[in-house]
PDB file of the backbone (N, CA, C, O) and the ligand in Angstrom, with CONECT records:
HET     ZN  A 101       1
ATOM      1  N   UNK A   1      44.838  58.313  36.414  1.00  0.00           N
ATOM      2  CA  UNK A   1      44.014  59.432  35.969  1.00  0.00           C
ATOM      3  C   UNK A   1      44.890  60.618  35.550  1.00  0.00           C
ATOM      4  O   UNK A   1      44.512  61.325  34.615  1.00  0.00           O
ATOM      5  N   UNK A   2      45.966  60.860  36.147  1.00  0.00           N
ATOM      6  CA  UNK A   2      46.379  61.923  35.749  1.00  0.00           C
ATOM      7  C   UNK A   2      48.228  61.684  36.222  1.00  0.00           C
ATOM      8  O   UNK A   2      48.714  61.417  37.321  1.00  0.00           O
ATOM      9  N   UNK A   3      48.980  61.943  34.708  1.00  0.00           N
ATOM     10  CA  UNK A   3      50.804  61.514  35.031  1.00  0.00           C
ATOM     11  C   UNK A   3      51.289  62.861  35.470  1.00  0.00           C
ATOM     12  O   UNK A   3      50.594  63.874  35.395  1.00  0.00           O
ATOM     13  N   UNK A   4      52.130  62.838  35.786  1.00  0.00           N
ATOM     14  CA  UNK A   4      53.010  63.505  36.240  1.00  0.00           C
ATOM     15  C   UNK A   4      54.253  63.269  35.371  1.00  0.00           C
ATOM     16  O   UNK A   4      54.840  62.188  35.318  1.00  0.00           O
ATOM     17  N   UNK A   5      54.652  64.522  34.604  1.00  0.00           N
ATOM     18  CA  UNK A   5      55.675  64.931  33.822  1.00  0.00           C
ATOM     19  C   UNK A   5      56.781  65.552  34.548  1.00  0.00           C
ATOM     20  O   UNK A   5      56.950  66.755  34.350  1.00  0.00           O
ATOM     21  N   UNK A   6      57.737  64.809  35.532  1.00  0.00           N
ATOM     22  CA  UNK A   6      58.433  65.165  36.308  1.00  0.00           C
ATOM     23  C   UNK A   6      59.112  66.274  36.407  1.00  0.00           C
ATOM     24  O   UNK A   6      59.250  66.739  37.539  1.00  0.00           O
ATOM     25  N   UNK A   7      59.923  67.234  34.840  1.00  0.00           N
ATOM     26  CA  UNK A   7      60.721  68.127  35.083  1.00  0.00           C
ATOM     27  C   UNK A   7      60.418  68.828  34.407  1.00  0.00           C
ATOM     28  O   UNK A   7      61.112  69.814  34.157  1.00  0.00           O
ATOM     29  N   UNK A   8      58.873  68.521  33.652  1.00  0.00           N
ATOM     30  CA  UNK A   8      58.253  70.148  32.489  1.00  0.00           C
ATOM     31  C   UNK A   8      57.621  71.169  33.594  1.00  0.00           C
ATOM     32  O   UNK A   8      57.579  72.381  33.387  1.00  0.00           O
ATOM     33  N   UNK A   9      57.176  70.612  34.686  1.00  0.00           N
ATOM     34  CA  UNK A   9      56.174  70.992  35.705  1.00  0.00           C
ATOM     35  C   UNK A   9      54.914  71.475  35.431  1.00  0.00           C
ATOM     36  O   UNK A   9      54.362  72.505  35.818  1.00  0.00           O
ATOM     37  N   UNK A  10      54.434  70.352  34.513  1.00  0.00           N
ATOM     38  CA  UNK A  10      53.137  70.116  33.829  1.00  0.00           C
ATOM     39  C   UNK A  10      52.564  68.732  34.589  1.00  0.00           C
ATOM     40  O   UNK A  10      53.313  67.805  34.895  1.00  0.00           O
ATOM     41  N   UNK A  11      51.213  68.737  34.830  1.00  0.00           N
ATOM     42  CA  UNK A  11      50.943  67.595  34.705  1.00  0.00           C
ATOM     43  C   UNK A  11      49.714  66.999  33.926  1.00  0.00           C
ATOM     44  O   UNK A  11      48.824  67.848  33.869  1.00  0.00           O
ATOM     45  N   UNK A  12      49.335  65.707  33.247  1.00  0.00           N
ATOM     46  CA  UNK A  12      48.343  65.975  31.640  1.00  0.00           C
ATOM     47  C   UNK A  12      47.127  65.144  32.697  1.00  0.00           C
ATOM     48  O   UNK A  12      47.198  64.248  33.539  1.00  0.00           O
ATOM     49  N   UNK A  13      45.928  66.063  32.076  1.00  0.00           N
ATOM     50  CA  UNK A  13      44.946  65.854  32.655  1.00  0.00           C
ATOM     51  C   UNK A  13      44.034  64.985  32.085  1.00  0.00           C
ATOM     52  O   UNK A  13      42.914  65.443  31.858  1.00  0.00           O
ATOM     53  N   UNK A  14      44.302  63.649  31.759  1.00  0.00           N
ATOM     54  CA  UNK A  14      43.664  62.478  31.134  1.00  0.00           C
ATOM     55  C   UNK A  14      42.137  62.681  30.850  1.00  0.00           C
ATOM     56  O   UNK A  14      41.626  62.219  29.829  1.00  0.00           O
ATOM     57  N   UNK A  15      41.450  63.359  31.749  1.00  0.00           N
ATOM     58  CA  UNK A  15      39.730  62.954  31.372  1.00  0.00           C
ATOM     59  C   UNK A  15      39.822  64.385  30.202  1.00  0.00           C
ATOM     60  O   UNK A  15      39.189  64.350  29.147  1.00  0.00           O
ATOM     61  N   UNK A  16      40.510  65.329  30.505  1.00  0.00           N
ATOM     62  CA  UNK A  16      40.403  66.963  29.699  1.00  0.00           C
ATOM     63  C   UNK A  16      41.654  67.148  28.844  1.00  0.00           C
ATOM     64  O   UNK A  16      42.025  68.211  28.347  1.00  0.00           O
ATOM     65  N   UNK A  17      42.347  65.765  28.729  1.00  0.00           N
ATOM     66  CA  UNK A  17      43.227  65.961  27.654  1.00  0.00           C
ATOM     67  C   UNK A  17      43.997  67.327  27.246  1.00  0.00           C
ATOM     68  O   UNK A  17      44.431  67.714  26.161  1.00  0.00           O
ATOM     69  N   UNK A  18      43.999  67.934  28.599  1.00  0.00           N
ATOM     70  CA  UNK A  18      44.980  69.132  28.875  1.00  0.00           C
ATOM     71  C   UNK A  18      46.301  68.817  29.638  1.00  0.00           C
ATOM     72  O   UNK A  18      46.401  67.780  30.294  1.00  0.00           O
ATOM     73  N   UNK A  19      47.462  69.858  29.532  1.00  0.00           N
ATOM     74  CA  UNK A  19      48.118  70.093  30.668  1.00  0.00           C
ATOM     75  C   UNK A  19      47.923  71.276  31.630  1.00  0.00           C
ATOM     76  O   UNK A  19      47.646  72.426  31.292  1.00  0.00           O
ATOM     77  N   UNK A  20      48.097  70.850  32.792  1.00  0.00           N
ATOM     78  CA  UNK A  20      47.787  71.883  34.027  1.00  0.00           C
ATOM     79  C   UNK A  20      49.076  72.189  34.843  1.00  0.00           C
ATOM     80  O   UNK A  20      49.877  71.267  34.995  1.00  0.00           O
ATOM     81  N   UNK A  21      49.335  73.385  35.369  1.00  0.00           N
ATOM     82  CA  UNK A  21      50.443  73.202  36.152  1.00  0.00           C
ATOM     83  C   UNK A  21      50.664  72.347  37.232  1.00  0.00           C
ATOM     84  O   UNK A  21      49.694  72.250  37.984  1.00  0.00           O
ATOM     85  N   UNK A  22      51.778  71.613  37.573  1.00  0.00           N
ATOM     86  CA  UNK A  22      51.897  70.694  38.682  1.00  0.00           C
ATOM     87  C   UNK A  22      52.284  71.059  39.780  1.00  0.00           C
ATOM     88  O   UNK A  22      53.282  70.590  40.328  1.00  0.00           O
ATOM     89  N   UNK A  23      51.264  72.300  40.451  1.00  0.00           N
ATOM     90  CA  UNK A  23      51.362  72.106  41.917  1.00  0.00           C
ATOM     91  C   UNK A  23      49.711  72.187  42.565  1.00  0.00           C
ATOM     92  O   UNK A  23      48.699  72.092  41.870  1.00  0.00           O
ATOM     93  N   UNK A  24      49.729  72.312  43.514  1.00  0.00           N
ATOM     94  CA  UNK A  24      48.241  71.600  44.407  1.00  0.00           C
ATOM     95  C   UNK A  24      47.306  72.512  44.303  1.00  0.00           C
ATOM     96  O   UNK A  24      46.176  72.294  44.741  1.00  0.00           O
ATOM     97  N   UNK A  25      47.665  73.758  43.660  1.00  0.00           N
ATOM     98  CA  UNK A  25      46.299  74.993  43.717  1.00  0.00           C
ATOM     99  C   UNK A  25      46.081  75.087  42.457  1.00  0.00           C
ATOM    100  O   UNK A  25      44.912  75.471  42.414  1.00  0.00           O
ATOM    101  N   UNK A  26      46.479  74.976  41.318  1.00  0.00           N
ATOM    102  CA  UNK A  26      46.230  74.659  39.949  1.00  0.00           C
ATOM    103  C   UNK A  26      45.418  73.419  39.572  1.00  0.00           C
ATOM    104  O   UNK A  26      44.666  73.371  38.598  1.00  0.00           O
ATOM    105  N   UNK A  27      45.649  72.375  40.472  1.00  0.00           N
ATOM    106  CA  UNK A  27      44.964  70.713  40.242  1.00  0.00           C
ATOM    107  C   UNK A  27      43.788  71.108  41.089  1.00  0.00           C
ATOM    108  O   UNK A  27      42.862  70.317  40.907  1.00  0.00           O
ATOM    109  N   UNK A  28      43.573  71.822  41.738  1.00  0.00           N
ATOM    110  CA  UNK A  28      42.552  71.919  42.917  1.00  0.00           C
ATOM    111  C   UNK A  28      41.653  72.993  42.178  1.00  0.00           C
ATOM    112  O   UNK A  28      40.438  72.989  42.377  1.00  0.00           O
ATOM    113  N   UNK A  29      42.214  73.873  41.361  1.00  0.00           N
ATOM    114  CA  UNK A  29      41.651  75.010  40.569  1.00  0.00           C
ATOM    115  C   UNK A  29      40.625  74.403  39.546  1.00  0.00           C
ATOM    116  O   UNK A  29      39.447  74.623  39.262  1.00  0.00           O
ATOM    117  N   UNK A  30      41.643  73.507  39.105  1.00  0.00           N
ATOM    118  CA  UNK A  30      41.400  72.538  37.765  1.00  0.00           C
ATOM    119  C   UNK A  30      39.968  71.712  37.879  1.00  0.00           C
ATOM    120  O   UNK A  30      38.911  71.778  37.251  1.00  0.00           O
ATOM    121  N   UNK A  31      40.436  70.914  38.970  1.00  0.00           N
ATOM    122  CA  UNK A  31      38.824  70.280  39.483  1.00  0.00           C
ATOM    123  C   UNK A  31      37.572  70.414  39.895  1.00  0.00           C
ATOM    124  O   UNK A  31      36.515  69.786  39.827  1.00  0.00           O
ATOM    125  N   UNK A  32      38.210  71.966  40.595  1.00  0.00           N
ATOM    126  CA  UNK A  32      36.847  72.417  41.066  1.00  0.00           C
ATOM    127  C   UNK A  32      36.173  73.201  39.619  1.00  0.00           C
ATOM    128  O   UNK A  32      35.023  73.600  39.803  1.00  0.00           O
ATOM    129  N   UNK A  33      36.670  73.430  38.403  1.00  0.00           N
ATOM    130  CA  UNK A  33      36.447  73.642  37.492  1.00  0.00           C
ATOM    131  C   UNK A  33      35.197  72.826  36.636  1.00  0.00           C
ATOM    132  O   UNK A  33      35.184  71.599  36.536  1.00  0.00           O
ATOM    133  N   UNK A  34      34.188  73.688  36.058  1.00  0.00           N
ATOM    134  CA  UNK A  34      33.101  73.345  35.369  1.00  0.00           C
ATOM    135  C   UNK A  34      33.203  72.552  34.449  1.00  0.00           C
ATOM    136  O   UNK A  34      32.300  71.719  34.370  1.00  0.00           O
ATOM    137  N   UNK A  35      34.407  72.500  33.333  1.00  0.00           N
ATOM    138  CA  UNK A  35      35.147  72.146  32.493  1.00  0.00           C
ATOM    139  C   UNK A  35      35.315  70.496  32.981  1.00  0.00           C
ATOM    140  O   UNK A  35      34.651  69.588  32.481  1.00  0.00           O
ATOM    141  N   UNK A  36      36.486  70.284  34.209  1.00  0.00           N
ATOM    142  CA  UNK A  36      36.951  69.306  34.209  1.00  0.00           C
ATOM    143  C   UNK A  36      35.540  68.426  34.556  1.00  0.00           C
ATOM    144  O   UNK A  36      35.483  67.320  34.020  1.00  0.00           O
ATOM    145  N   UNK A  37      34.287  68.873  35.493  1.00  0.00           N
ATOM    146  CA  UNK A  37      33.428  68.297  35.399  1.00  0.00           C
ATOM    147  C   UNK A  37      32.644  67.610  34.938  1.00  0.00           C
ATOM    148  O   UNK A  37      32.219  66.484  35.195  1.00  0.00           O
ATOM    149  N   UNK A  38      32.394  68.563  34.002  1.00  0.00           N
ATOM    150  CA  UNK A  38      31.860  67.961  32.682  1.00  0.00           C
ATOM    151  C   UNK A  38      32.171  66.800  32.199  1.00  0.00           C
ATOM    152  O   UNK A  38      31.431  65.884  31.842  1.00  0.00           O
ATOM    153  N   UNK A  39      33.631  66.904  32.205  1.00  0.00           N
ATOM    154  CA  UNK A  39      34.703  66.257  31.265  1.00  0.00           C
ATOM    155  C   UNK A  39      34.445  64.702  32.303  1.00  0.00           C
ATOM    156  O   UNK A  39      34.232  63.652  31.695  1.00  0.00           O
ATOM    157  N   UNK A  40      34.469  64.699  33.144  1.00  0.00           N
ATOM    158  CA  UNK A  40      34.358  63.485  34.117  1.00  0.00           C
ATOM    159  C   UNK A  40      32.997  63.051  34.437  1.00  0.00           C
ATOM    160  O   UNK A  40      32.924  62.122  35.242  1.00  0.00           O
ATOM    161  N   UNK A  41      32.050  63.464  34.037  1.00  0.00           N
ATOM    162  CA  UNK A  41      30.666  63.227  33.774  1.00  0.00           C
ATOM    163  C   UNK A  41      30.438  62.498  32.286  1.00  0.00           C
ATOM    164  O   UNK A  41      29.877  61.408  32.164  1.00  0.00           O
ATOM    165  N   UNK A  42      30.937  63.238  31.240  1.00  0.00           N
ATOM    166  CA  UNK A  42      31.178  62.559  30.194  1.00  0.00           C
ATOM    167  C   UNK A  42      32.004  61.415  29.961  1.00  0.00           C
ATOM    168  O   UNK A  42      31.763  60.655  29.024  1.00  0.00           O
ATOM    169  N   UNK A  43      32.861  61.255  30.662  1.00  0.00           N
ATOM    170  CA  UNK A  43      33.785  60.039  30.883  1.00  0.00           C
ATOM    171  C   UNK A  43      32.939  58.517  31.341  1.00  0.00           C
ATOM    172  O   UNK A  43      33.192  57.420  30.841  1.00  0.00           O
ATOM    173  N   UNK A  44      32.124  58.723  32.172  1.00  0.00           N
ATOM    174  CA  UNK A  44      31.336  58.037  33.293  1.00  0.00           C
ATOM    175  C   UNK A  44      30.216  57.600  32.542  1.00  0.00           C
ATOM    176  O   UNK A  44      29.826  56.437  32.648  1.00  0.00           O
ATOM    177  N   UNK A  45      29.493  58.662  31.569  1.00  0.00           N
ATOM    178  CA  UNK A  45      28.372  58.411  31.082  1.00  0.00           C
ATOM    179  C   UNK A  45      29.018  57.315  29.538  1.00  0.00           C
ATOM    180  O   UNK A  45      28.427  56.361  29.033  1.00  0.00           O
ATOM    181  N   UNK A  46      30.213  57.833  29.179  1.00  0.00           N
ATOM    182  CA  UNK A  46      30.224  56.816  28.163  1.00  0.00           C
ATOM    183  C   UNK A  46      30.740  55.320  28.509  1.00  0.00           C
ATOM    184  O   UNK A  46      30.368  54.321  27.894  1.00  0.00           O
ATOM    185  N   UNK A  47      32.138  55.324  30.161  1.00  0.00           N
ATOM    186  CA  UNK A  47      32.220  53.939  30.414  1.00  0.00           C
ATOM    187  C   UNK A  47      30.707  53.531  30.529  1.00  0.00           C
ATOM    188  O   UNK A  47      30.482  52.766  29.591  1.00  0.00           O
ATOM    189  N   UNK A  48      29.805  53.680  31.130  1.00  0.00           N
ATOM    190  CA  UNK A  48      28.342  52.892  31.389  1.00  0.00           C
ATOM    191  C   UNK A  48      27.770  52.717  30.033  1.00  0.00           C
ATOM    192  O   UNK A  48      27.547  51.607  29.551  1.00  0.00           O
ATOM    193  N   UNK A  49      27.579  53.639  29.538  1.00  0.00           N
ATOM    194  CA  UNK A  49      27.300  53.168  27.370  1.00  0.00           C
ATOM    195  C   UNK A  49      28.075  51.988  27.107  1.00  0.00           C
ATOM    196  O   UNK A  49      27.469  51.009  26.671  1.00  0.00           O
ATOM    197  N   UNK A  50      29.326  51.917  27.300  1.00  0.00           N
ATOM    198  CA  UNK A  50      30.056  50.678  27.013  1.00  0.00           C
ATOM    199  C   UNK A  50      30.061  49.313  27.730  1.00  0.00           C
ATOM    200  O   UNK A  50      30.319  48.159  27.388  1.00  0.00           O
ATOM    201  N   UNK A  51      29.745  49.804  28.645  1.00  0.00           N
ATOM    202  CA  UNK A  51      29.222  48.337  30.091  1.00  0.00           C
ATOM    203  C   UNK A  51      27.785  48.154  29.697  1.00  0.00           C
ATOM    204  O   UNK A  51      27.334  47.041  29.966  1.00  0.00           O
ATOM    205  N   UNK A  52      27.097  48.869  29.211  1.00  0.00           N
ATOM    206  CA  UNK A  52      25.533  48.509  29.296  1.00  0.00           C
ATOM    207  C   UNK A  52      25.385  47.613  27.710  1.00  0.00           C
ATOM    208  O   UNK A  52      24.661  46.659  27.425  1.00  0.00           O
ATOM    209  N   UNK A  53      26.514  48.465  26.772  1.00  0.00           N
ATOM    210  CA  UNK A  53      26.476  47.782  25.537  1.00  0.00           C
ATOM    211  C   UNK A  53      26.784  46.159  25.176  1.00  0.00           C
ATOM    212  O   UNK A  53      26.498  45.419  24.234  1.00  0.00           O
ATOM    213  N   UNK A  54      27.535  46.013  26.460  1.00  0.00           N
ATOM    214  CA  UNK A  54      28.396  44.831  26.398  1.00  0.00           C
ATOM    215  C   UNK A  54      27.397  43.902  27.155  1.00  0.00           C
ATOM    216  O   UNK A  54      27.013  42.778  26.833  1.00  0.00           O
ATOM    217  N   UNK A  55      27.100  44.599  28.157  1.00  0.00           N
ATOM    218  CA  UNK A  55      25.644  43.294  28.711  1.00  0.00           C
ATOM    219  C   UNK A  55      24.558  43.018  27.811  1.00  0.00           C
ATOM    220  O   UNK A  55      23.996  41.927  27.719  1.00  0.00           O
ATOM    221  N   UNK A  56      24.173  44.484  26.874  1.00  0.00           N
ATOM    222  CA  UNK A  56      23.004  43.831  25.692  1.00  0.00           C
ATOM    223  C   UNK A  56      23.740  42.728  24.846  1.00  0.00           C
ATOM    224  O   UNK A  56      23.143  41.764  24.366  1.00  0.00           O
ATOM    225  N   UNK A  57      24.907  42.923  24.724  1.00  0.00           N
ATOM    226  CA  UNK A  57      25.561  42.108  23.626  1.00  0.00           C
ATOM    227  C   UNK A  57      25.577  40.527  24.402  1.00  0.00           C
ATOM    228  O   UNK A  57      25.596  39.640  23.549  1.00  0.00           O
ATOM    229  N   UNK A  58      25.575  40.281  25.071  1.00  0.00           N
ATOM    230  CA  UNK A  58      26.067  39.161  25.889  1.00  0.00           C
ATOM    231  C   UNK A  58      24.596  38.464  26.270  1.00  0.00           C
ATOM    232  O   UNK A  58      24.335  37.307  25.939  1.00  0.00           O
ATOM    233  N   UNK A  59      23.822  39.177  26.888  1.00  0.00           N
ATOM    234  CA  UNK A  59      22.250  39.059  27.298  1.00  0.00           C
ATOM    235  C   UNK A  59      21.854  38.210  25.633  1.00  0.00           C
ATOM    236  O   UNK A  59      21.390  37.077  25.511  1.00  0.00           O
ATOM    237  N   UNK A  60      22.280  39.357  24.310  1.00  0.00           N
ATOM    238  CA  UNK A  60      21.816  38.618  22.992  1.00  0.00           C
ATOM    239  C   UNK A  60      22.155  37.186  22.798  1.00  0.00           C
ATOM    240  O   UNK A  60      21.308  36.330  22.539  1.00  0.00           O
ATOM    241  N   UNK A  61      23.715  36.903  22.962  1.00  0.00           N
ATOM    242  CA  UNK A  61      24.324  36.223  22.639  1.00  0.00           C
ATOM    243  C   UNK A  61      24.074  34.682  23.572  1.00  0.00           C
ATOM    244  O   UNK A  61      24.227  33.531  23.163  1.00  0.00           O
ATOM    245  N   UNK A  62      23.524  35.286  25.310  1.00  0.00           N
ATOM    246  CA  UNK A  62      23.147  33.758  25.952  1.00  0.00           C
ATOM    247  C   UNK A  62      22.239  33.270  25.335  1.00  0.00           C
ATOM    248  O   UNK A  62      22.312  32.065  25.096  1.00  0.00           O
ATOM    249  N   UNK A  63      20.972  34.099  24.824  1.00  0.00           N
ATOM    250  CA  UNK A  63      19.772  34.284  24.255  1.00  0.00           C
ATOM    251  C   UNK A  63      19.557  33.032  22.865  1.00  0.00           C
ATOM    252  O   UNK A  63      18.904  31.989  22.825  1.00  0.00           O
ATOM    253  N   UNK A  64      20.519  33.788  21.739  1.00  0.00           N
ATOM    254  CA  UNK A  64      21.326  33.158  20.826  1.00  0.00           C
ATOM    255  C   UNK A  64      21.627  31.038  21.274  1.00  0.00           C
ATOM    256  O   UNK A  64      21.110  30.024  20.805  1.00  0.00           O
ATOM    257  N   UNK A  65      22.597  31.250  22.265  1.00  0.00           N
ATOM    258  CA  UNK A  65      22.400  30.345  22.794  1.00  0.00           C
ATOM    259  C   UNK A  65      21.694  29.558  23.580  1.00  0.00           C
ATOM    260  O   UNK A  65      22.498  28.659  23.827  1.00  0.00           O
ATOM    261  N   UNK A  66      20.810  29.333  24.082  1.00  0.00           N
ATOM    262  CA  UNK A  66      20.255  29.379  24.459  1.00  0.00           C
ATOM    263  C   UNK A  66      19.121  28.470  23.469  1.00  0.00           C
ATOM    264  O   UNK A  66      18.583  27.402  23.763  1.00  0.00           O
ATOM    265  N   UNK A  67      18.999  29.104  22.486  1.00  0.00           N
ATOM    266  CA  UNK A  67      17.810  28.809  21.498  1.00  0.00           C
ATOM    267  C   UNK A  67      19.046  27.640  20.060  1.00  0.00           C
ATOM    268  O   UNK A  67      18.834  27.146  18.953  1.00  0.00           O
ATOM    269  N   UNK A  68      20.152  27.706  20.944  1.00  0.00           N
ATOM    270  CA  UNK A  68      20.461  26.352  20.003  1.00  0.00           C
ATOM    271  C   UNK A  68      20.591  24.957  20.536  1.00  0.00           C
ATOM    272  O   UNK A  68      20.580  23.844  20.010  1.00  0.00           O
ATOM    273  N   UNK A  69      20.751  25.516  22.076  1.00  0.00           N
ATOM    274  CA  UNK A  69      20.799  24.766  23.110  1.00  0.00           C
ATOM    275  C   UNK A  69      19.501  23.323  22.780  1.00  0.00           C
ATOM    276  O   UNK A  69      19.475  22.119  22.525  1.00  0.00           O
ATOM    277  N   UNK A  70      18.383  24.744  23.056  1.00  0.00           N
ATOM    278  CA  UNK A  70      17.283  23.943  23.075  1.00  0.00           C
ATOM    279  C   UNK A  70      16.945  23.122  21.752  1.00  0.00           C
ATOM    280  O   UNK A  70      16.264  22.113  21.573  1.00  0.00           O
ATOM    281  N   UNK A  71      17.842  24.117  20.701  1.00  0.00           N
ATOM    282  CA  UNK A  71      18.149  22.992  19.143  1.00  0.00           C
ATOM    283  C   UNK A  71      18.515  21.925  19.122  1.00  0.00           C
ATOM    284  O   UNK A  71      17.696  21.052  18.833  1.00  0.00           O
ATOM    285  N   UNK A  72      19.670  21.620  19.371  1.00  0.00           N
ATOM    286  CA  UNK A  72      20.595  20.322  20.223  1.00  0.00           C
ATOM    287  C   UNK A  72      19.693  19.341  20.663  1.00  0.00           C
ATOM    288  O   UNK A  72      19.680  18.216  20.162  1.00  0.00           O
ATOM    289  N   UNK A  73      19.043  19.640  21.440  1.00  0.00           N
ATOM    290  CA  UNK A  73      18.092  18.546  22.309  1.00  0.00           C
ATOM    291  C   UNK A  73      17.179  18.005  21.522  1.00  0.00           C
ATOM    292  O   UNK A  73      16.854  16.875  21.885  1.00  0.00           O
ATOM    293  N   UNK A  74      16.577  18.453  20.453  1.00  0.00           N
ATOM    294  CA  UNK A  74      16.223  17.842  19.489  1.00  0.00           C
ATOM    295  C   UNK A  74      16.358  17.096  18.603  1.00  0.00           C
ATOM    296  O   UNK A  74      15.486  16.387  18.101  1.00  0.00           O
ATOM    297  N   UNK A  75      17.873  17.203  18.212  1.00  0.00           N
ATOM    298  CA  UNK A  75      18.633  16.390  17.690  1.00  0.00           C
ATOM    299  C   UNK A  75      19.738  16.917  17.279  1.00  0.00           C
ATOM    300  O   UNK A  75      20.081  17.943  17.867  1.00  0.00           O
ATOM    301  N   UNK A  76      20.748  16.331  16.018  1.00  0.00           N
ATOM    302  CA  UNK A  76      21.466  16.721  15.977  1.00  0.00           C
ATOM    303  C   UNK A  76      22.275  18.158  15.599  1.00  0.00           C
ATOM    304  O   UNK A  76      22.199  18.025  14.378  1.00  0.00           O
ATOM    305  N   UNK A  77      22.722  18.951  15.710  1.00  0.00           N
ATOM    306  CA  UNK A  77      22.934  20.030  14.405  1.00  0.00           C
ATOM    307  C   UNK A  77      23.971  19.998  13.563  1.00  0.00           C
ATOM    308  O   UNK A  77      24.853  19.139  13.557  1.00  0.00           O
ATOM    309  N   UNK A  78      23.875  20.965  12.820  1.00  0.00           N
ATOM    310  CA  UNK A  78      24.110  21.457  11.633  1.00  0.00           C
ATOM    311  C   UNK A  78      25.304  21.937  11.457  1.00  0.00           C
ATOM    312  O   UNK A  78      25.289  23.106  11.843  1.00  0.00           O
ATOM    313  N   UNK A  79      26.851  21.490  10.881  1.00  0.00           N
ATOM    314  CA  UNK A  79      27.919  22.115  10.858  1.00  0.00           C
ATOM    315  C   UNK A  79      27.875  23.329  11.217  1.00  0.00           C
ATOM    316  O   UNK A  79      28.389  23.713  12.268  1.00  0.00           O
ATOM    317  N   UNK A  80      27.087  24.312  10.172  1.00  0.00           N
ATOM    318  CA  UNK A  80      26.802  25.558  10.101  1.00  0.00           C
ATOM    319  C   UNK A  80      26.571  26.411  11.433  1.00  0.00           C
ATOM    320  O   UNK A  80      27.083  27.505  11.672  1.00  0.00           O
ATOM    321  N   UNK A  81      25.488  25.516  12.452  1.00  0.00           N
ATOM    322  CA  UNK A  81      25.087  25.555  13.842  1.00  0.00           C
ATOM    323  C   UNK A  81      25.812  25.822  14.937  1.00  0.00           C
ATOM    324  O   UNK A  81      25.686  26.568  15.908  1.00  0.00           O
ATOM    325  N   UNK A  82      26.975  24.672  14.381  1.00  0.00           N
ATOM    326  CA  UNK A  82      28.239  24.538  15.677  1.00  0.00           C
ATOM    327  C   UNK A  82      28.811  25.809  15.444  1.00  0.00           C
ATOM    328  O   UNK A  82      28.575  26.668  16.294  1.00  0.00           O
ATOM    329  N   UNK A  83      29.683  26.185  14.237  1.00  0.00           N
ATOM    330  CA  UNK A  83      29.946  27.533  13.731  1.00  0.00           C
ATOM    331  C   UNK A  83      29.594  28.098  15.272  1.00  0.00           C
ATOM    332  O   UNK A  83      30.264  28.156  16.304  1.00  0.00           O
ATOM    333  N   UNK A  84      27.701  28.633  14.804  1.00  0.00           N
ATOM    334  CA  UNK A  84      27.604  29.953  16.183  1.00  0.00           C
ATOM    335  C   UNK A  84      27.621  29.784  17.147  1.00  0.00           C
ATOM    336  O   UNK A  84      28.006  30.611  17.974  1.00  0.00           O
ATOM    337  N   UNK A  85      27.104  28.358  17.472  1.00  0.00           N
ATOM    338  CA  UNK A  85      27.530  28.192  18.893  1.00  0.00           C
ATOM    339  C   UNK A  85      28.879  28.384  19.365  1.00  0.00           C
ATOM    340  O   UNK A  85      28.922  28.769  20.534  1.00  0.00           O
ATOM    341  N   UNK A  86      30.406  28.171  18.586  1.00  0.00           N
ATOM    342  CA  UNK A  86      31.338  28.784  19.442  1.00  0.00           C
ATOM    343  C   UNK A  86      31.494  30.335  19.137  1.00  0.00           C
ATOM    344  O   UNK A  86      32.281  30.949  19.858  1.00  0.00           O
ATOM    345  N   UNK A  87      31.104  30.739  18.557  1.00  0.00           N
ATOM    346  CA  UNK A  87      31.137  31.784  17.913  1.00  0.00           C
ATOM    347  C   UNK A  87      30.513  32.796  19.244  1.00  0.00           C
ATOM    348  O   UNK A  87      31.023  33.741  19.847  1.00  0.00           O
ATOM    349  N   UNK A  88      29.154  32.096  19.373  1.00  0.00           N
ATOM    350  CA  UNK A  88      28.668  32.933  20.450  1.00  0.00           C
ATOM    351  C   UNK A  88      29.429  32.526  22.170  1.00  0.00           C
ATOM    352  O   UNK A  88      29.596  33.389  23.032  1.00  0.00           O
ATOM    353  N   UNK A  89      29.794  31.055  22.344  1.00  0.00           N
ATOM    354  CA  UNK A  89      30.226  30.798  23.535  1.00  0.00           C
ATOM    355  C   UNK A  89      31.194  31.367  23.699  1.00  0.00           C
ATOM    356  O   UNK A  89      31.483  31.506  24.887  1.00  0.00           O
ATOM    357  N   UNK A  90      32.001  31.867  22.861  1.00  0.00           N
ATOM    358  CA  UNK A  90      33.501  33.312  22.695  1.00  0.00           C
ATOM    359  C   UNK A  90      33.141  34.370  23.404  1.00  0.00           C
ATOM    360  O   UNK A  90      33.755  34.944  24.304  1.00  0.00           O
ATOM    361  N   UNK A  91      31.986  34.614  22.887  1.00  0.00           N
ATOM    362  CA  UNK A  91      31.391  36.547  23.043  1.00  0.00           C
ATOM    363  C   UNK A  91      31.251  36.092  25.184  1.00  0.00           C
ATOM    364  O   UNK A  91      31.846  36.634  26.115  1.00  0.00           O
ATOM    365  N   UNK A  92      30.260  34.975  25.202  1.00  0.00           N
ATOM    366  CA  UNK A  92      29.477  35.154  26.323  1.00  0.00           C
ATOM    367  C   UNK A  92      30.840  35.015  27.869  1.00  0.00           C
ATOM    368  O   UNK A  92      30.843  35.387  29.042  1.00  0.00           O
ATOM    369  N   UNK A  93      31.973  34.153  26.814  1.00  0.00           N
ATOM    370  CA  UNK A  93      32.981  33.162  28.064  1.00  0.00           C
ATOM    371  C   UNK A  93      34.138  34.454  28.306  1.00  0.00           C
ATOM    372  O   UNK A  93      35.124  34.225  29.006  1.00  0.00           O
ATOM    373  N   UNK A  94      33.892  36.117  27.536  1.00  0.00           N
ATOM    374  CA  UNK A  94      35.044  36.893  27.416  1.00  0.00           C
ATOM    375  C   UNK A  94      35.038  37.264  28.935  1.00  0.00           C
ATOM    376  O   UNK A  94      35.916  37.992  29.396  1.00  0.00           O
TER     377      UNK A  94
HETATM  378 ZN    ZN A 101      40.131  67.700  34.420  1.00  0.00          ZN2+
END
């Protein structure tokens, strides 16, 4: 979350893409700060946008499969067919 720039006596504040001074009442200043809050609220709200995006995508994609699956059993498919089926068994097996 946050490096340590050993001899600038900075240290960069990854979620606020600042530098802060590197000692314990400046980082403590920093956090208890409205700013960095935010900034780590916004962080949180977009990893979960990206986790929630990736389960719709995947949820689509068993779905997808799923409905070729039940194609298959019918008989044979379609070059074209196999195509999405690995196509999608990629997305779902990441
Ligand atoms: Zn911060």
């Amino acid at each position: 979350m946050s490096a340590v720039l050993g001899q600038s006596g900075y240290t960069w504040r990854d979620f606020c893409k600042i530098f802060i001074s590197n000692n314990p009442a400046s980082i403590r200043n920093h956090e208890l700060g409205q700013r960095h809050k935010d900034n780590v609220a916004n962080r949180l709200t977009s990893m979960r946008q990206v986790k929630a995006a990736k389960k719709k995508e995947q949820k689509e994609a068993t779905h997808v499969l799923e409905q070729i699956e039940a194609k298959r059993k019918e008989g044979p498919i379609f070059v074209g067919e196999e195509e999405v089926f690995h196509q999608v068994h990629q997305i779902i097996t990441i």
